[in-house]
C-alpha positions as CSV (number, residue, x, y, z in Angstrom):
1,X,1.1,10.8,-42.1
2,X,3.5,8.5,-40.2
3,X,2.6,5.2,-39.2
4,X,1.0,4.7,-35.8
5,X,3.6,3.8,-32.7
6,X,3.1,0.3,-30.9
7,X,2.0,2.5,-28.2
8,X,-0.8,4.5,-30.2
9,X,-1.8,1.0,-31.7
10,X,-2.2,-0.8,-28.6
11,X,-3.8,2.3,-26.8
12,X,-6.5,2.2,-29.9
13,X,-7.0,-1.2,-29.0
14,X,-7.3,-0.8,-25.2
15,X,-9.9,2.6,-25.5
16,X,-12.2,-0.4,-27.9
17,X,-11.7,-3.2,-25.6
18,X,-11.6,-2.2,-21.9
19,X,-13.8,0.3,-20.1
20,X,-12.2,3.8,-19.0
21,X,-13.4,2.8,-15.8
22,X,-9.5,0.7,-14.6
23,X,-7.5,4.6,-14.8
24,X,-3.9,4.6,-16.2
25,X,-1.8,7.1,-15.1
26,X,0.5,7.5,-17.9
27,X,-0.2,6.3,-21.6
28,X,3.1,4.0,-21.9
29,X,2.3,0.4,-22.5
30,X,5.6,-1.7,-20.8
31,X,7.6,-3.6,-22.9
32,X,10.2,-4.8,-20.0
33,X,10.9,-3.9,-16.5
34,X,14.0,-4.3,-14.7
35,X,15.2,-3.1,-11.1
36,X,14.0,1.0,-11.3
37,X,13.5,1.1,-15.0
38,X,10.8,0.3,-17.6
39,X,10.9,0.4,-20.8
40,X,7.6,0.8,-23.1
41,X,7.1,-1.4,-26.2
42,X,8.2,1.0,-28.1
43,X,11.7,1.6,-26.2
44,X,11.7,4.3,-24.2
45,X,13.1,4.3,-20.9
46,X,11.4,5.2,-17.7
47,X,13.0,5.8,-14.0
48,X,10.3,4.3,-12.6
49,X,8.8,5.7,-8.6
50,X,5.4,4.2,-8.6
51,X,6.5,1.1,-8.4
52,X,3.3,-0.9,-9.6
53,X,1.7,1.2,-7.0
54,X,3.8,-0.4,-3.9
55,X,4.4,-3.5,-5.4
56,X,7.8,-3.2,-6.6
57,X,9.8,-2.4,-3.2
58,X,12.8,-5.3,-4.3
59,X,12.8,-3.8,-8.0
60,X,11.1,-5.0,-11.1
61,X,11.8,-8.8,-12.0
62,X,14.6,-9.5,-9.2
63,X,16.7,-12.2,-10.4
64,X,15.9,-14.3,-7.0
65,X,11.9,-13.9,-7.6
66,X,12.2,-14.7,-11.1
67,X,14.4,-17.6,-10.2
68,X,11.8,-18.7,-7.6
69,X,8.4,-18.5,-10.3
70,X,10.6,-20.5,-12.6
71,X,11.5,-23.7,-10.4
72,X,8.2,-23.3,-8.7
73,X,6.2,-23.1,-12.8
74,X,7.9,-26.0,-13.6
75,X,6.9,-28.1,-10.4
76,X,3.5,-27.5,-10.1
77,X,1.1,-24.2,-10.3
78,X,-2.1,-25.1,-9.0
79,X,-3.2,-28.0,-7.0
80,X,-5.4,-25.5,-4.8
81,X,-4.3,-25.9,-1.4
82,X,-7.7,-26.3,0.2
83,X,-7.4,-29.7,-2.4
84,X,-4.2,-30.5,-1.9
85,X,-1.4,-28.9,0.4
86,X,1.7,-27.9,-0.6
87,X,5.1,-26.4,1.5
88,X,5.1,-22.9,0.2
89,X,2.2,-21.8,2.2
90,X,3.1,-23.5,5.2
91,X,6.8,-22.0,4.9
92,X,5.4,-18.5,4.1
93,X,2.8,-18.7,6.6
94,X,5.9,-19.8,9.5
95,X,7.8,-16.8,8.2
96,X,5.3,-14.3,8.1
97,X,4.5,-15.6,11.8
98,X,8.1,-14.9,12.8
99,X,8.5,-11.5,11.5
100,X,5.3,-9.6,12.8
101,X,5.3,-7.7,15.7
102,X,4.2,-9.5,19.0
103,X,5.5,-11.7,21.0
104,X,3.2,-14.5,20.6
105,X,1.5,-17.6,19.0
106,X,0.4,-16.6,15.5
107,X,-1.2,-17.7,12.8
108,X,-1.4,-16.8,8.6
109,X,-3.7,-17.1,5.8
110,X,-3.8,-16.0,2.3
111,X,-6.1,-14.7,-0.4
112,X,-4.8,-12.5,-4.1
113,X,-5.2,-9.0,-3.4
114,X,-4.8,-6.5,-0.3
115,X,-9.0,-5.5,-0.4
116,X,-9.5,-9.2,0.3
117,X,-6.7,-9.5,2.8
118,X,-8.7,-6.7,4.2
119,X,-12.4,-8.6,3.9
120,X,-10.9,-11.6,5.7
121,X,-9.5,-10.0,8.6
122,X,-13.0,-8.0,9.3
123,X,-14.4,-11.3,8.8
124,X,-12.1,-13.1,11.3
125,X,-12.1,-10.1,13.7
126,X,-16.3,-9.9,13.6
127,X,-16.6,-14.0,13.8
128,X,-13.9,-14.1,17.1
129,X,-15.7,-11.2,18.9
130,X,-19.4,-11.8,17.7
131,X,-19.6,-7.8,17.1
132,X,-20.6,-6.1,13.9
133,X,-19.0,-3.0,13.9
134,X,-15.9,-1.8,12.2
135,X,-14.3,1.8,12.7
136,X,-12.1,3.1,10.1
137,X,-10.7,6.4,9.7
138,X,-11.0,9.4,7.9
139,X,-8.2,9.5,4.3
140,X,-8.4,5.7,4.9
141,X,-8.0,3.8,1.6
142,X,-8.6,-0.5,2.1
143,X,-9.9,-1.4,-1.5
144,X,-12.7,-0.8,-4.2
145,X,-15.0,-4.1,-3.1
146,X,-17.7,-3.9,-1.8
147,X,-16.9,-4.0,1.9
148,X,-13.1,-2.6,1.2
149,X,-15.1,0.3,-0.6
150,X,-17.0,1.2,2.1
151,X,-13.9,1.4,4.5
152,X,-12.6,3.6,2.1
153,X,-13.0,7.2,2.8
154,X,-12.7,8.9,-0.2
155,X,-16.1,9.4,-2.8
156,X,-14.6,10.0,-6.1
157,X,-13.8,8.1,-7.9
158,X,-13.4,4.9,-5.4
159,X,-17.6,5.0,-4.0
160,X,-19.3,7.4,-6.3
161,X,-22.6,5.9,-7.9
162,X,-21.7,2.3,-6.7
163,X,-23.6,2.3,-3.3
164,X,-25.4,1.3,-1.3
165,X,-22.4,0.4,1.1
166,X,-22.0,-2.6,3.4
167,X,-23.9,-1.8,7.1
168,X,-21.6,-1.2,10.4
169,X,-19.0,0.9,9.5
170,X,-18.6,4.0,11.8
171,X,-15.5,6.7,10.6
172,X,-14.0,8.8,12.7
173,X,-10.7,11.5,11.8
174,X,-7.0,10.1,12.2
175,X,-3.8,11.2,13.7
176,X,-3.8,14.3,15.4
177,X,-6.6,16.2,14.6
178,X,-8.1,14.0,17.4
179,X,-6.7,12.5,20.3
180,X,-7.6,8.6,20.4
181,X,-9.5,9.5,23.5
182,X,-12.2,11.0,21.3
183,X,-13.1,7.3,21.0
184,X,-14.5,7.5,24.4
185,X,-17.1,10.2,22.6
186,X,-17.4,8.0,20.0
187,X,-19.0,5.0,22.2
188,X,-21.6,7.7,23.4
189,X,-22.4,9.7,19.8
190,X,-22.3,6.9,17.2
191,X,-21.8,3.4,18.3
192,X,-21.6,1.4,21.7
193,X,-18.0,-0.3,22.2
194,X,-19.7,-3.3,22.5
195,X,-20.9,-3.5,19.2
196,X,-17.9,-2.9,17.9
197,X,-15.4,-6.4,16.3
198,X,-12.7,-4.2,15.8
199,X,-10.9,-1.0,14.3
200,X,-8.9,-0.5,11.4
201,X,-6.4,1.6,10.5
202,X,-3.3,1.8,8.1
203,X,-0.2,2.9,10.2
204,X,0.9,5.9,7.2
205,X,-2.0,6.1,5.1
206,X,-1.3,5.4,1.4
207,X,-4.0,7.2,-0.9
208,X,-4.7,9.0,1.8
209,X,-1.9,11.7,1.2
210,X,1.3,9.6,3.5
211,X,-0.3,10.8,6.6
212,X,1.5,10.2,9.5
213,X,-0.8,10.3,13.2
214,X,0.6,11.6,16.5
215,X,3.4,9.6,17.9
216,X,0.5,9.0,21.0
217,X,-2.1,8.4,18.7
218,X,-1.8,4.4,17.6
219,X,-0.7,3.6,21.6
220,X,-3.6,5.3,23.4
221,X,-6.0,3.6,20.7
222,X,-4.8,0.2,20.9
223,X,-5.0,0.8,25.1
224,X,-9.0,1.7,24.6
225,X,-9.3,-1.1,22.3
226,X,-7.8,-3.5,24.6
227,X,-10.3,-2.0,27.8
228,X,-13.2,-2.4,25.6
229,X,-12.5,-5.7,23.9
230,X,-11.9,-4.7,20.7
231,X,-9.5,-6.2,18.3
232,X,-6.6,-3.7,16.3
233,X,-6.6,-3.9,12.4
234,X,-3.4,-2.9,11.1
235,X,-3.5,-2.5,7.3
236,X,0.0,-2.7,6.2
237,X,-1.2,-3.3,2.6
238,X,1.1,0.1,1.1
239,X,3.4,0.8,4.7
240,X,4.9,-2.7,5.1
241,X,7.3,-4.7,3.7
242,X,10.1,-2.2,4.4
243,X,8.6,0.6,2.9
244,X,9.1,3.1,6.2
245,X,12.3,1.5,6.7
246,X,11.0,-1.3,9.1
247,X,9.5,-4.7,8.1
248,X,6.1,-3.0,9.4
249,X,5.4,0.8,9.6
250,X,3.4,0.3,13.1
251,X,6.9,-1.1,14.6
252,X,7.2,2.7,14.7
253,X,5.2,3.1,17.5
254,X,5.9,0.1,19.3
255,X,2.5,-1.6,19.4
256,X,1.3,-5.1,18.2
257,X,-1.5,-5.5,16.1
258,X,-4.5,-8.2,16.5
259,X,-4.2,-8.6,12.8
260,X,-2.0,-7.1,10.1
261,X,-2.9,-7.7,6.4
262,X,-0.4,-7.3,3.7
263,X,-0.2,-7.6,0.3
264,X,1.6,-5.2,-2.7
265,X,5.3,-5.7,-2.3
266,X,4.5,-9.5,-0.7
267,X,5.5,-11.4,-3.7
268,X,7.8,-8.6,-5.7
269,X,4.9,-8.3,-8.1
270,X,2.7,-12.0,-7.8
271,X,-0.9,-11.6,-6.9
272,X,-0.8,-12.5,-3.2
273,X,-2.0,-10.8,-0.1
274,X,-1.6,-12.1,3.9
275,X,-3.4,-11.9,6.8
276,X,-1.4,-12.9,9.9
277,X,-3.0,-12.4,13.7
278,X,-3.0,-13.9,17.2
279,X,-3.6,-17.7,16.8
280,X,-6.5,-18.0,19.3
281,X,-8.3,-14.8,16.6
282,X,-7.1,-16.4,13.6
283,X,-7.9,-19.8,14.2
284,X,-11.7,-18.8,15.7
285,X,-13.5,-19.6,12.7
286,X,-15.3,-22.9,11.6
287,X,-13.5,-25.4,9.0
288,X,-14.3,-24.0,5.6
289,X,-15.2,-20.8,6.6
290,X,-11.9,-19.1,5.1
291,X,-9.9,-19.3,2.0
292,X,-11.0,-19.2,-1.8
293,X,-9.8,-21.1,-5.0
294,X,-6.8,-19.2,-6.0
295,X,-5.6,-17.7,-2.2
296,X,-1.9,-18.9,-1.8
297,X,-1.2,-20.3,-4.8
298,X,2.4,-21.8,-4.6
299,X,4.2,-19.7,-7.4
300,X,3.3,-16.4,-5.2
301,X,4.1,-18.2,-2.3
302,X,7.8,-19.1,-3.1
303,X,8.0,-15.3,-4.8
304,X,7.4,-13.8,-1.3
305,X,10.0,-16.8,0.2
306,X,12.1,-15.3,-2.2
307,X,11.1,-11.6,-1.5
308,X,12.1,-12.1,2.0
309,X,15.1,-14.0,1.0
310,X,16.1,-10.5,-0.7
311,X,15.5,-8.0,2.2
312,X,17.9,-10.4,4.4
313,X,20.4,-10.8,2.1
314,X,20.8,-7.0,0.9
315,X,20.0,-5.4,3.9
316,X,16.9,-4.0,2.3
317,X,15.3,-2.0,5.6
318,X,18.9,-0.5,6.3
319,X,19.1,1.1,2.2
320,X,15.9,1.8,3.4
321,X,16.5,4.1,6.5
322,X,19.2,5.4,4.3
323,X,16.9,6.3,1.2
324,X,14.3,7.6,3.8
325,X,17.1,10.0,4.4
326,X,18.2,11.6,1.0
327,X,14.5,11.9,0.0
328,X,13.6,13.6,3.1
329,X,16.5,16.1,2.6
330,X,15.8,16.6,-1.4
331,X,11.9,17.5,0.2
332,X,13.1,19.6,2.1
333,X,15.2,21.8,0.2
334,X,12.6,21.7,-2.6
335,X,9.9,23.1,0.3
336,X,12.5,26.3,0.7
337,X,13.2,26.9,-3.0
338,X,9.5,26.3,-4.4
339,X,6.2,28.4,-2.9
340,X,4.2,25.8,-4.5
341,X,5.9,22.8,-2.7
342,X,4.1,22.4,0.6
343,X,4.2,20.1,4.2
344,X,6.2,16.8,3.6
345,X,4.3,13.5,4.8
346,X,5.7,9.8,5.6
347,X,8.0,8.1,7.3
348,X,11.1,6.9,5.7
349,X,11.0,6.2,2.0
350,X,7.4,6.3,1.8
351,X,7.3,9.7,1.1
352,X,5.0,12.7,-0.3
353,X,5.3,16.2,-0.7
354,X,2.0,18.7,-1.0
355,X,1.5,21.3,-4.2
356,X,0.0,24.1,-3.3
357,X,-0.9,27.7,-5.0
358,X,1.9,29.3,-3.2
359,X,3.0,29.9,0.3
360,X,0.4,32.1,1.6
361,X,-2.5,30.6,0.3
362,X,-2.0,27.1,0.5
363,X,-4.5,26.2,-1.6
364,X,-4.3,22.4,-2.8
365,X,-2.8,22.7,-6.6
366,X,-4.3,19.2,-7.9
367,X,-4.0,21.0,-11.5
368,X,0.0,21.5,-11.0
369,X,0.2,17.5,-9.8
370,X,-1.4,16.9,-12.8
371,X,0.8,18.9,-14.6
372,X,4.2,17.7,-12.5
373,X,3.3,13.9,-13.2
374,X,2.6,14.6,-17.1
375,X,6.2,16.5,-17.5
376,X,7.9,13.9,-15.4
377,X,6.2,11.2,-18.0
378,X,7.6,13.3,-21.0
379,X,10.8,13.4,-19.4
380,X,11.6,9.6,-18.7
381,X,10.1,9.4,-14.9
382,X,6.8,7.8,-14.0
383,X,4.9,9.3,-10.7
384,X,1.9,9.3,-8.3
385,X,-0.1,11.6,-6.9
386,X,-2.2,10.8,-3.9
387,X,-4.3,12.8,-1.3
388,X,-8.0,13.4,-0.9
389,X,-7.2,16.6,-3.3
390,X,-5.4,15.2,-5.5
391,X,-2.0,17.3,-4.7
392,X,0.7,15.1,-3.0
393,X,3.2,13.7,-5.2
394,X,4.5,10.7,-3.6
395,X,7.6,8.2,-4.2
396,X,7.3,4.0,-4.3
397,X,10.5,3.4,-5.6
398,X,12.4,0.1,-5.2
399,X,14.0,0.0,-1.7
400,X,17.4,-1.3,-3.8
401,X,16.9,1.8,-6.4
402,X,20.7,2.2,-7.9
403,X,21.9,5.8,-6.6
404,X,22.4,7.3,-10.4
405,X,19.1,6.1,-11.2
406,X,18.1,8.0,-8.3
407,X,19.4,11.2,-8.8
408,X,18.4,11.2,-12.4
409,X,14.6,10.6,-11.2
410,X,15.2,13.7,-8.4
411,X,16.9,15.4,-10.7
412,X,13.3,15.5,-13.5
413,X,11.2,15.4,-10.6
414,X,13.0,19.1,-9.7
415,X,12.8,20.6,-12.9
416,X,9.5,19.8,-13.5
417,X,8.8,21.5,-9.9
418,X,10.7,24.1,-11.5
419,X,8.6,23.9,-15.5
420,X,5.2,23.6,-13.3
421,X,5.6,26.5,-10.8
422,X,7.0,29.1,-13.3
């Protein structure tokens, strides 16, 4: 028998140690990660288009973010800044401030992941307004806490045998299947506008499947919101940070948020989320009544200075556009040569591409995503599916992805299309 792998070791070690409840999507354990490629710990090589989930849109370990964790590790790393104050969240605050849409006074705070990003802007939004009620939207995905969880909209495995969920949520369907008028039915049906703080919404939903609304849809909702006194929640958690091919994916329809959270690609990898709103919102709440311990801490602070520094000085949302552009035409010519490749979903680079049975039935094929994701694993690329089936393959590699690395990724991802659908 031949001796165990470092991967089969650690992987014994892992099924002992940690519950199956955190899922992995492949079995590789990394070893190192650079730009678009990991390499496991036991030397194999990965194109890499999941991207820590969205975290990774500047690459794996950019030489400026590491730079940045280094000199800031070797200042200081935690003073806590509701203890003492330091420049990086005041200078990441400013700039955050700077670069969202709206033309107006803002204000930023910070917490560690995108599901608390999401709890403090309800909380702000419900404390400024002195309404309880928050609608969300159908495929919506904000987060597995508690409140986050019950924004979510899809059971398994995200709410499944962890209710009861939090009270005042009200869902209603996204994009086109309704017109945002439908709201004014909604006031009548399921909840009075007037009890309602504010709705959220992600501008391209992420787990959701990469869906993309009407190009009325996020205009005519934030115009009822504004009549009725309700406050507009844009969850940029996966769609910003360049990932459509603008700073922020709901610059695509030209409206400006109340509040935008964002978190993944922040800090190229640091645990650190935002939430950045109107100052008179943001600034509502009672001394003490927002923050938390570890919320800003300086080393992911000067990582997302440095992350910014990055998308300014390689013209990240212009490579962008640009990658936006060669995936969308790849798609495409897979959807004519493959009956099992279906629609095409998202807006730039943040892209996803259905599996179905075949063309007439058009079935969702979770069992060939499954299948797609495993042979791109064997064959040196990592993936993600998404959807509430299970059946959209979707692509979250860096923004600055080297074009050979590229085309060698596209180039597995076809023949597996090819392995799976034969």
């Amino acid at each position: 028998m031949s001796p165990l792998t470092m991967t089969e070791k650690l992987n014994d070690t892992r099924l002992s140690v940690v519950p199956k409840g955190p899922f992995n999507t492949t079995p590789c354990f990394t070893g190192k990660a650079a730009g678009s490629i990991i390499t496991d710990v036991d030397g194999r090589e990965y194109i890499d288009f999941a991207g820590g989930i969205g975290v990774n849109n500047v690459g794996h370990c950019h030489p400026k973010v590491v730079a940045a964790i280094k000199d800031q590790a070797e200042r200081y790393i935690h003073p806590c800044f509701h203890v003492a104050m330091y420049e990086p969240y005041v200078r990441l605050a400013e700039k955050l401030c700077a670069i969202t849409p709206g033309e107006f006074p803002k204000m930023a705070m910070f917490a560690n992941s995108g599901a608390e990003a999401v709890e403090n802007a309800v909380k702000i939004a419900r404390y400024h307004t002195k309404r309880p009620g928050i609608i969300c939207f159908e495929n919506g995905f904000h987060g597995r806490t508690l409140l986050t969880m019950t924004l979510t909209s899809k059971v398994m495995p995200y709410k499944y045998g962890f209710g009861p969920f939090a009270p005042e949520i009200y869902r209603m369907p996204f994009g086109d299947k309704v017109d945002a008028g439908y709201l004014k039915e909604f006031f009548i049906h399921y909840t009075a506008a007037e009890n309602i703080a504010a709705v959220i919404a992600e501008p391209v939903q992420g787990e959701g499947g990469f869906n993309v609304p009407s190009d009325d849809f996020f205009p005519e909702l934030v115009r009822i919101c504004r009549d009725n006194g309700i406050l507009f929640i844009a969850d940029e958690i996966q769609s910003g940070m360049g990932r459509t091919g603008r700073m922020f994916a709901i610059e695509h329809w030209g409206v400006e948020p109340d509040i935008i959270t964002a978190a993944k690609s922040l800090a190229g990898g640091m645990p650190l989320s935002a939430v950045i709103g109107r100052k008179e919102i943001m600034d509502a709440s009672h001394v003490g009544g927002l923050g938390g311990t570890y919320g800003g801490n300086p080393v992911a602070c000067r990582a997302a200075l440095a992350v910014l520094e990055v998308f300014e000085a390689e013209n990240l949302l212009e490579k962008a556009v640009v990658l936006g552009e060669k995936l969308k035409e790849r798609f495409s010519v897979w959807q004519n040569r493959f009956e099992h490749v279906g629609r095409i979903n998202g807006i730039g680079p943040m892209l996803a591409f259905e599996l179905i049975t075949d063309a007439d039935k058009a079935a969702p094929a979770a069992d060939t995503a499954k299948a797609l994701v495993k042979y791109s694993h064997e064959n040196g690329l990592i993936l993600l599916s998404c959807g509430p089936y299970g059946n959209m393959i979707r692509t979250l590699m860096p923004l600055n992805i080297p074009d050979k690395e590229l085309e060698r990724g596209l180039a597995i991802l076809e023949a597996g299309l090819a392995a799976v659908g034969g």
